[in-house]
VMD Tcl script that draws the C-alpha trace (Angstrom):
set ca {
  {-6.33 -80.85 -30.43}
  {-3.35 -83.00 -29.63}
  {-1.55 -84.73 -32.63}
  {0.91 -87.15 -32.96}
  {4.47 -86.34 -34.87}
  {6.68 -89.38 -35.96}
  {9.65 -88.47 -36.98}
  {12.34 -90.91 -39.05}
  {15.83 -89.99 -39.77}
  {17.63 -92.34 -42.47}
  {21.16 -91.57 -42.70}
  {23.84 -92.82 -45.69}
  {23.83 -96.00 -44.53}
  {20.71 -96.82 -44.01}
  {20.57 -96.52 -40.40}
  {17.44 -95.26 -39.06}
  {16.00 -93.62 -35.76}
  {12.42 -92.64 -34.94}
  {10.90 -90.58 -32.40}
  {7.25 -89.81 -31.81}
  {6.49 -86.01 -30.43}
  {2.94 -85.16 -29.00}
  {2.09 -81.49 -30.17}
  {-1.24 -79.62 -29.22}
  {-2.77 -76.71 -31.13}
  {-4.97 -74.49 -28.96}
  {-7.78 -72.34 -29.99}
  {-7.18 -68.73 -30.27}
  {-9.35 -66.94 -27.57}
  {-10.91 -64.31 -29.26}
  {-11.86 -60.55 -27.62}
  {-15.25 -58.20 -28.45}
  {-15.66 -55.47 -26.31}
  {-19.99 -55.55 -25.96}
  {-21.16 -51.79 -25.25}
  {-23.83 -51.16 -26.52}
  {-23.82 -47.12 -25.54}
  {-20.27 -45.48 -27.43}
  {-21.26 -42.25 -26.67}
  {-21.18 -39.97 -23.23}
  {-21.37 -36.57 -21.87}
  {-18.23 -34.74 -20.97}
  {-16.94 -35.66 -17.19}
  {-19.49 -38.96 -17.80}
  {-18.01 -42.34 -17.37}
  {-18.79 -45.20 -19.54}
  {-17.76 -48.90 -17.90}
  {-16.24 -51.00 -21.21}
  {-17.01 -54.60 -21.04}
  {-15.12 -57.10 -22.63}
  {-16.11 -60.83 -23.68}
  {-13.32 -63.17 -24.36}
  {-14.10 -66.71 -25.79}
  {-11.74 -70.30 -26.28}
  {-9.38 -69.06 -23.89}
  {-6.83 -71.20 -22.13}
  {-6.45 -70.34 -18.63}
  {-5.83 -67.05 -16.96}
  {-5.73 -64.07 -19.39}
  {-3.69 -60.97 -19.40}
  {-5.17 -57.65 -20.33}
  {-3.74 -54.29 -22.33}
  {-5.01 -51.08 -23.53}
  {-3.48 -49.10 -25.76}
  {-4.59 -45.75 -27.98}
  {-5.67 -42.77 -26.19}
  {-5.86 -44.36 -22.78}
  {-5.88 -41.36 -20.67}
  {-9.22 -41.22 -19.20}
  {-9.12 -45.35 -18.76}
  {-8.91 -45.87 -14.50}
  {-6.85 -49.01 -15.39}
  {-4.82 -50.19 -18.81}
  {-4.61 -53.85 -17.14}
  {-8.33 -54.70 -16.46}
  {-10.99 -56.54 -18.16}
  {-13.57 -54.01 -17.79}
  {-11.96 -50.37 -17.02}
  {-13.85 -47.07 -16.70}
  {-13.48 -44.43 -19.31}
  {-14.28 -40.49 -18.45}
  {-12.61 -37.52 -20.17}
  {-13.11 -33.62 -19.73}
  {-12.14 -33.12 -22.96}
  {-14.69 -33.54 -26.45}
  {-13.42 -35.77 -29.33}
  {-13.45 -39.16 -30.28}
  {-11.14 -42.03 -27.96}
  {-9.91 -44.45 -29.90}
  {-9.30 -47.52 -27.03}
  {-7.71 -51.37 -28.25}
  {-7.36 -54.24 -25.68}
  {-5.08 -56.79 -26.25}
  {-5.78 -60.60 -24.47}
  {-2.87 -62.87 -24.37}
  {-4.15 -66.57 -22.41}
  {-1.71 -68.96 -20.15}
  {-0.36 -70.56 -23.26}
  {0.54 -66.76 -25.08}
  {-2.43 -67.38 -28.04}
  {-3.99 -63.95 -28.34}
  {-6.50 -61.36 -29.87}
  {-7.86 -57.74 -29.98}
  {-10.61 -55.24 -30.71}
  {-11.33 -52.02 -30.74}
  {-13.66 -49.44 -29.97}
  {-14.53 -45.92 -30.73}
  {-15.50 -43.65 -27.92}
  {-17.09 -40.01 -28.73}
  {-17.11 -37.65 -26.24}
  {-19.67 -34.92 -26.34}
  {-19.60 -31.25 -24.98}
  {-22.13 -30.10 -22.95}
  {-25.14 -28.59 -24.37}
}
mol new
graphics top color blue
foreach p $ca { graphics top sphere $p radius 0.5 }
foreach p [lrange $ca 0 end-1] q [lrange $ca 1 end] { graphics top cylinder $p $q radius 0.2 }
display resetview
């Protein structure tokens, strides 16, 4: 919301001043990241969806972890696929036109072929 600041300054004299300063407080957006599958194949891809809420304007996107198998670390929804078994730890981070921001996480296991 939008609030009003009033200001007074009083010096040794007794002189005063005011000013009035309009200030606005924006919601944080906030990021999930809504797959419901967390698990794939080896050489499988897995598209990771992301849901951002109370965002103000445009928003930036950034991945970070073990991003190597991600086809973009500046996207909303990248692809993940990886030749190699383990488990892919992936974060995004969402900053919105007036720099408020969030993150999550997710988990990605990779499984060897039977």
């Amino acid at each position: 919301g939008t609030f009003n600041l009033n200001i007074q300054v009083i010096d040794n004299k007794g002189c005063s001043t005011n000013q009035t300063k309009s200030i606005t407080i924006y919601n944080n957006p906030k990021v999930s990241i809504s797959n419901a599958i967390q698990e794939v194949c080896l050489n499988n891809s897995i598209n990771l969806n992301t849901v951002v809420v109370n965002n103000t304007g445009a928003v930036n996107y950034s991945w970070s972890g073990q991003t190597s198998g991600l086809n973009s670390t500046s996207t909303p929804n990248p692809n993940f696929n990886s030749n190699t078994p383990g488990i892919y730890n992936l974060q995004v981070w969402i900053s919105d036109s007036k720099t408020c921001s969030d993150s999550a996480s997710i988990n990605i296991t990779v499984n060897d072929l039977p």
